[in-house]
DOVEX-39721 format. One line per 8 residues: number of its first residue (from 1); their letters; for each residue x, y, z of N, C-alpha, C. Coordinates in Angstrom, 1 decimal. Example, Ala and Ser with C-alpha at 12.3 -4.5 7.8 and 13.67 -1.06 7.14 Angstrom:
2
1) as) 13.2 -5.7 7.8 12.3 -4.5 7.8 13.2 -3.3 7.8 | 12.8 -2.2 7.1 13.7 -1.1 7.1 12.9 0.0 7.9
***
This chain:
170
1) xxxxxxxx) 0.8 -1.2 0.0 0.0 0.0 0.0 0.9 1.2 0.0 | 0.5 2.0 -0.9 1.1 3.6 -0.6 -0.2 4.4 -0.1 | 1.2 5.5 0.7 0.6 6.5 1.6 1.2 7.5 1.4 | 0.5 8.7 2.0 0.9 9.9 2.1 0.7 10.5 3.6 | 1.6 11.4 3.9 1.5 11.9 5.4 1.4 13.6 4.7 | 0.0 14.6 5.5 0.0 15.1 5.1 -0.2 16.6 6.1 | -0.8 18.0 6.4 -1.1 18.1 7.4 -2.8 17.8 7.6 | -3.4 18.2 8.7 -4.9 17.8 8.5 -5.5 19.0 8.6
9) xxxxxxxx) -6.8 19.0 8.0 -7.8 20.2 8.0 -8.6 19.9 8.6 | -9.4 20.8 8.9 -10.7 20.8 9.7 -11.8 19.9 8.3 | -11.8 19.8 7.6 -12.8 18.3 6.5 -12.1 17.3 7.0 | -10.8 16.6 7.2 -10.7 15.5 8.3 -10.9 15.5 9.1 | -11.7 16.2 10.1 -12.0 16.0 11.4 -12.5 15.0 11.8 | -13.8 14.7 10.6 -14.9 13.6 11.2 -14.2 12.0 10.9 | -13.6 12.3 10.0 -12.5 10.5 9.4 -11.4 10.4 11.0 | -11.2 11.4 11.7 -9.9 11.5 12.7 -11.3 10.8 13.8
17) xxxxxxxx) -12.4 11.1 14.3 -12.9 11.3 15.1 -12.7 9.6 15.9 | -13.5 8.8 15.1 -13.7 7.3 14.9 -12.6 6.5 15.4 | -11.1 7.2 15.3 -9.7 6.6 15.2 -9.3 7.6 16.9 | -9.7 8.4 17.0 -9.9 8.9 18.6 -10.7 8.1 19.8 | -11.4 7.5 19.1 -12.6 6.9 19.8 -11.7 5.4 20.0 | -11.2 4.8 19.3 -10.3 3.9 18.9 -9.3 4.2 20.1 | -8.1 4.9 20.2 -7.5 5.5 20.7 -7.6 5.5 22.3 | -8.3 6.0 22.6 -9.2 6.3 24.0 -9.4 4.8 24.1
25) xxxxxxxx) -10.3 3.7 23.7 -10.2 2.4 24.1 -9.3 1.4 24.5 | -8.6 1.9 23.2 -7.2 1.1 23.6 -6.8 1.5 24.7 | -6.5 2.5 25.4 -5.7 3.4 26.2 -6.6 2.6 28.0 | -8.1 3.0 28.2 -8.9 2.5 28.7 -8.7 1.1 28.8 | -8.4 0.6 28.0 -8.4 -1.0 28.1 -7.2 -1.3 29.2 | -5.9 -0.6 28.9 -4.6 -1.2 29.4 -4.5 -0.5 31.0 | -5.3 0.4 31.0 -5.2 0.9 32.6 -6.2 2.3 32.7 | -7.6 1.4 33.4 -8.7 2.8 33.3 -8.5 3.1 34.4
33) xxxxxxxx) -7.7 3.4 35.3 -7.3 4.1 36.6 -6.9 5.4 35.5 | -5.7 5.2 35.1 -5.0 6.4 34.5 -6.1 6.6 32.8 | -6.2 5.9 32.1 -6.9 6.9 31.0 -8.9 6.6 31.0 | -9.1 7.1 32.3 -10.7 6.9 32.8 -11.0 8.7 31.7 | -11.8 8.3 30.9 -12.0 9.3 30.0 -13.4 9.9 30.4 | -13.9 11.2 30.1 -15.1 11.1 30.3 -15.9 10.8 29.1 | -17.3 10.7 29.2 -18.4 9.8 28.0 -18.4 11.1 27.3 | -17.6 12.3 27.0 -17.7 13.1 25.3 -16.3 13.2 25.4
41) xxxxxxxx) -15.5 12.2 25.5 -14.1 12.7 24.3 -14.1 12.9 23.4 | -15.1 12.2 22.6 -14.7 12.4 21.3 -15.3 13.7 20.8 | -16.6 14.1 21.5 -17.3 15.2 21.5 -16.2 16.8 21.7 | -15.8 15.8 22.6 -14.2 17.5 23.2 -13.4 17.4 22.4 | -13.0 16.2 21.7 -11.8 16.2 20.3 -12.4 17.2 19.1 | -13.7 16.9 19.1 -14.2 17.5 18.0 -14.3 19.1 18.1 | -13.8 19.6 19.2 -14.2 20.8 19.6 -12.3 21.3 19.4 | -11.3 20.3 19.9 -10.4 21.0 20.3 -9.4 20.8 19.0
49) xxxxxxxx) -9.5 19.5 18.2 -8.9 19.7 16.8 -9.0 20.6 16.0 | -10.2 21.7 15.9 -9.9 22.8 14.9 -9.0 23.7 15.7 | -9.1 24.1 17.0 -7.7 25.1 17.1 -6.5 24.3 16.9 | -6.3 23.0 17.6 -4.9 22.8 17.2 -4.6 22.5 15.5 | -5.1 22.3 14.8 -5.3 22.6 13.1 -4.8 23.9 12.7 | -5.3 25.1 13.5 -5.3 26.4 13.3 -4.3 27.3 13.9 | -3.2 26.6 15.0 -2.2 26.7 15.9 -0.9 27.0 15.1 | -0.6 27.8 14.5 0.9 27.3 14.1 2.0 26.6 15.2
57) xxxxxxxx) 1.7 26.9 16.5 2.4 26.3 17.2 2.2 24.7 17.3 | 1.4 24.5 16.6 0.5 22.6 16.6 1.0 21.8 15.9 | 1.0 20.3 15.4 1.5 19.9 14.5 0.1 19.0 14.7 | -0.5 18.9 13.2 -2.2 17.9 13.3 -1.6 17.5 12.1 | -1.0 15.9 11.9 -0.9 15.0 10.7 -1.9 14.2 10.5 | -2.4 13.5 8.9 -3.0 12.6 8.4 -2.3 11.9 7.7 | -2.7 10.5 7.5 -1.4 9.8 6.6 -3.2 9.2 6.0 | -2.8 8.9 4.9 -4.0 8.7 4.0 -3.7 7.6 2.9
65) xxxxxxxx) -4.2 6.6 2.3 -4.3 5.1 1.6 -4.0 6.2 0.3 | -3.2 6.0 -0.7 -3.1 6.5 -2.4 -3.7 5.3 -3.2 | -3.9 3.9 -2.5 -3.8 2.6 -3.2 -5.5 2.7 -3.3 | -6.2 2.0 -4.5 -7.7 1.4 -4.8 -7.3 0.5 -4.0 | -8.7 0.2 -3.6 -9.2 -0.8 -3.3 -10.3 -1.7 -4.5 | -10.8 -3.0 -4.4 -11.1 -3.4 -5.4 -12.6 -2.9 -5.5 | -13.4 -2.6 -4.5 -14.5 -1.9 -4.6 -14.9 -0.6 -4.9 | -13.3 0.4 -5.5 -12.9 1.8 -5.7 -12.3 1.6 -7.2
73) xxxxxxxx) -12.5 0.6 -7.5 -11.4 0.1 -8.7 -12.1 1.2 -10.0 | -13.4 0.9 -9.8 -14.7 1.7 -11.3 -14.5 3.1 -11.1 | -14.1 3.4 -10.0 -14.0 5.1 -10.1 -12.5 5.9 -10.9 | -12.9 6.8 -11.3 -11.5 7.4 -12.0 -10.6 8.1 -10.9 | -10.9 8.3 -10.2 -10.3 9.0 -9.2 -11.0 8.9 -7.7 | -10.5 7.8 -7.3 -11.1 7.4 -6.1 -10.4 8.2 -4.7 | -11.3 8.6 -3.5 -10.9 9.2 -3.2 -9.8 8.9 -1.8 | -9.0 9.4 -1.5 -7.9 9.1 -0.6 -8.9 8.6 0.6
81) xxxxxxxx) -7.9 8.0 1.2 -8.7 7.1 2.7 -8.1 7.5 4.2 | -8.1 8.2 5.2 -7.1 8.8 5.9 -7.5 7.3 7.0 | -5.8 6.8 7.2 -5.9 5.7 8.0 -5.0 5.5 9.2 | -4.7 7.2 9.9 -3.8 7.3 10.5 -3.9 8.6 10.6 | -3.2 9.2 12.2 -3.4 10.8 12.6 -2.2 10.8 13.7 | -1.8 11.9 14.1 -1.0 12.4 15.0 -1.3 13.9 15.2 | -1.1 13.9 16.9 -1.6 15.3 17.1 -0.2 15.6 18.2 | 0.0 17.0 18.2 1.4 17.2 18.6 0.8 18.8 19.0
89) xxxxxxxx) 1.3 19.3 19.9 1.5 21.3 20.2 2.9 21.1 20.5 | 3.0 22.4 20.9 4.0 23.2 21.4 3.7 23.3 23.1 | 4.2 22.9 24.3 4.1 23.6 25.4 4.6 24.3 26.0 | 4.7 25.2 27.0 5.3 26.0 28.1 6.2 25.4 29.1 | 7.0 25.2 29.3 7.7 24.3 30.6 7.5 25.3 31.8 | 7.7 24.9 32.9 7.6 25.3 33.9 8.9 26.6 34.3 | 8.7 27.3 34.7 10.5 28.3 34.5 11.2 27.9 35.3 | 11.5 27.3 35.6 12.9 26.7 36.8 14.0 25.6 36.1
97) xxxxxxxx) 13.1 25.6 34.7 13.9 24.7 33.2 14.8 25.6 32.6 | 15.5 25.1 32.0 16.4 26.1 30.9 15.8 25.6 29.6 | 15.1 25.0 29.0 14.0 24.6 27.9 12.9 25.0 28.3 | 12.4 26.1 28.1 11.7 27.0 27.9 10.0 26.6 27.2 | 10.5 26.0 26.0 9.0 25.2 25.5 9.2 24.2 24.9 | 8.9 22.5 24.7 8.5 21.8 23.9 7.8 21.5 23.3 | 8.0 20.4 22.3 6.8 20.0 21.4 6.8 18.7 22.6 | 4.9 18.3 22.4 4.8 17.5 22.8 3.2 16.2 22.0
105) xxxxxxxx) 4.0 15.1 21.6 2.7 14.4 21.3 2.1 13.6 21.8 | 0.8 14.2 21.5 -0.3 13.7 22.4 -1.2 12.3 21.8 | -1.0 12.5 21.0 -1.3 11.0 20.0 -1.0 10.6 19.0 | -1.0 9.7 18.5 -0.5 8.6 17.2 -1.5 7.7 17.0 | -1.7 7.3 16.0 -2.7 6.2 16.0 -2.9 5.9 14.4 | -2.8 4.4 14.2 -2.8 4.0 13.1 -3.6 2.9 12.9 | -4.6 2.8 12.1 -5.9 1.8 11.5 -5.1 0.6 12.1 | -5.7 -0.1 12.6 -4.8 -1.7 12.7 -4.7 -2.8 11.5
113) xxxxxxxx) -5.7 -2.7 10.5 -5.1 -3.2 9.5 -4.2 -2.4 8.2 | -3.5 -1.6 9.0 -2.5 -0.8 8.5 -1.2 0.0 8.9 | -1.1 -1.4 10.3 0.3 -1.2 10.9 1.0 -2.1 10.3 | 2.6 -1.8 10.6 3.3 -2.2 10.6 4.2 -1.9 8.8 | 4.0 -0.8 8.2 4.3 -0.2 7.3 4.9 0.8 7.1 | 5.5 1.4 8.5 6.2 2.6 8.3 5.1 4.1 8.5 | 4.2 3.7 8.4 3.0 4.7 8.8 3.2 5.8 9.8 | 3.2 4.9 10.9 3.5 5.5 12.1 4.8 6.3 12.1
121) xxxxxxxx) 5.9 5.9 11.6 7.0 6.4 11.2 7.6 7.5 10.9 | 6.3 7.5 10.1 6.4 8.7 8.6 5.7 9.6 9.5 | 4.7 9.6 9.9 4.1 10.7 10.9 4.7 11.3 11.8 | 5.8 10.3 13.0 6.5 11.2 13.7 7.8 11.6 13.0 | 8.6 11.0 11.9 9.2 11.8 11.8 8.9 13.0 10.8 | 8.0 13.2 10.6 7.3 14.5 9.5 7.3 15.8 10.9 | 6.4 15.1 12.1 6.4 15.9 13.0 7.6 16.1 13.7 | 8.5 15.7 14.0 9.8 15.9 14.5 10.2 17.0 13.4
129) xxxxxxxx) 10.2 17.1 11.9 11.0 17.7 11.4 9.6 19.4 11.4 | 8.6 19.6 11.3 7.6 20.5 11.8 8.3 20.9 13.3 | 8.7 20.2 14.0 9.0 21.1 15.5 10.7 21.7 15.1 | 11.5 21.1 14.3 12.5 21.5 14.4 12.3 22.7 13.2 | 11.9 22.7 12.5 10.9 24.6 11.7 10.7 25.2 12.6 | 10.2 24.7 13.7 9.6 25.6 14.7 11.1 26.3 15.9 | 11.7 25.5 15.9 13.3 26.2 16.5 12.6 25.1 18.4 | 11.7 24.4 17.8 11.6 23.5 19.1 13.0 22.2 19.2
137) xxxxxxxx) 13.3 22.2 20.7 14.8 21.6 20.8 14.4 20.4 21.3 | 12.8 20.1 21.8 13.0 19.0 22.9 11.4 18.5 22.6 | 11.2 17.3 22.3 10.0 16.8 22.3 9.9 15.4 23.2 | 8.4 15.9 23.5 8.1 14.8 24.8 7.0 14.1 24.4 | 6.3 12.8 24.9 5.3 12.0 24.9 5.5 10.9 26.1 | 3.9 10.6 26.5 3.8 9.1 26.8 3.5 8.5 26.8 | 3.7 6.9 26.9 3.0 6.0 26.4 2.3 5.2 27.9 | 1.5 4.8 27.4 0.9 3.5 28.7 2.0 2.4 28.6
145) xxxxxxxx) 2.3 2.0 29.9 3.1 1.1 30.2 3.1 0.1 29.8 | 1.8 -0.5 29.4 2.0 -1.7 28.4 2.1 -1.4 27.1 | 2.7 -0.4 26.6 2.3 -0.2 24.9 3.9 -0.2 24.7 | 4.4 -1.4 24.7 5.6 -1.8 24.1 6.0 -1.3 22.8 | 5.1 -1.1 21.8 5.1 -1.7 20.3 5.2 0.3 20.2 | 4.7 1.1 20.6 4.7 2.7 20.9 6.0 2.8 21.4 | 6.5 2.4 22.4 7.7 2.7 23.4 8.8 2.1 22.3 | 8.7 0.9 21.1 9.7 0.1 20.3 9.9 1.8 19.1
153) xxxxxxxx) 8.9 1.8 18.5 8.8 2.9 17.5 9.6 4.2 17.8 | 9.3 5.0 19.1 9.6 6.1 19.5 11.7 6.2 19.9 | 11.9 4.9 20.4 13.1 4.2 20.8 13.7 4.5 19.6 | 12.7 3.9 18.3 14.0 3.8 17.3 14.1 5.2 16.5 | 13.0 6.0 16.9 13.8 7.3 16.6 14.2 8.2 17.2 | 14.9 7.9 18.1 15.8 8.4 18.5 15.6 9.1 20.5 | 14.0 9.0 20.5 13.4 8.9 22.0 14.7 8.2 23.0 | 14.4 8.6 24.1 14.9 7.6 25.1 13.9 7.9 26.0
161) xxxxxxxx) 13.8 7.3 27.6 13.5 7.3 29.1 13.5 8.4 29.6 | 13.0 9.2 30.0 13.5 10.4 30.6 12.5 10.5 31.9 | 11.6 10.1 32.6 10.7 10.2 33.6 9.6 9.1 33.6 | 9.5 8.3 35.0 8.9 7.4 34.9 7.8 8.2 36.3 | 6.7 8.2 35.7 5.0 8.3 36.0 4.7 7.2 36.7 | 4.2 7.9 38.1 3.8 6.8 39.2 2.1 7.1 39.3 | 1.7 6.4 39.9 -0.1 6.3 40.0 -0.4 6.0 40.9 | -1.3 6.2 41.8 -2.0 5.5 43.0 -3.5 5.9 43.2
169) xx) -4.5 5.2 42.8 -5.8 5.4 43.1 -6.3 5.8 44.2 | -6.8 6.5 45.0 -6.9 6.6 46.4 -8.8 6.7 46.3
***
């Protein structure tokens, strides 16, 4: 399959939404102590993706199918399939840092019948190179502790360990 990584508009919103909802479950599934969401995320995504779209300080990617499918085959120009998103800002650090602001991503997420192709790849490093335009020196994320396969990806470009997140329900 070929793809393209591209940035996203506010007409991808509703194709991103579905893959949020996705996102949030997975996340829920591995530990609802820490990602206990409330019942309109996706309602609050829908609200909070057009400013970060409209952020220049933001990075909002789509990675989108270029390939037919056999039920798209009769069309002359069938239309792209967006099967994959990453959403990224810029933050403020706290002033007692000498790094002043990062970039920080807040999600990734790729169709599952469309991992393992470099997808995910292409998106962070598209956004890596979007924060380094931006004169950003330091970017951060995290993963749920069981998300090996997120923590394998990030490793190999070039991420490392830098603070380990403790929890306690009370």
């Amino acid at each position: 399959m070929t793809f393209t990584v591209r940035p996203a508009t506010t007409a991808d919103i509703p194709a991103i939404l579905p893959m949020v909802q996705a996102i949030c479950d997975m996340h829920a599934a591995m530990d609802p102590d820490r990602y206990s969401f409330v019942p309109d995320v996706v309602n609050r995504y829908a609200t909070w993706l057009p400013k970060r779209i409209a952020d220049p300080q933001s990075v909002v990617l789509i990675a989108q199918s270029l390939s037919q499918s056999a039920d798209q085959s009769a069309e002359p120009n069938p239309a792209p399939h967006i099967i994959a998103f990453l959403i990224a800002e810029t933050l403020d650090e706290i002033p007692i840092y000498l790094t002043k602001q990062f970039g920080f991503i807040h999600d990734l997420w790729v169709q599952p019948d469309n991992r393992n192709q470099g997808i995910a790849q292409a998106l962070a490093r598209e956004c890596l190179t979007r924060f380094r335009a931006m004169n950003i020196t330091q970017v951060r994320l995290d993963t749920a502790a069981q998300n090996d396969a997120a923590r394998t990806l990030f490793q190999q470009l070039g991420f490392r360990p830098s603070a380990t997140q403790l929890l306690i329900t009370l």
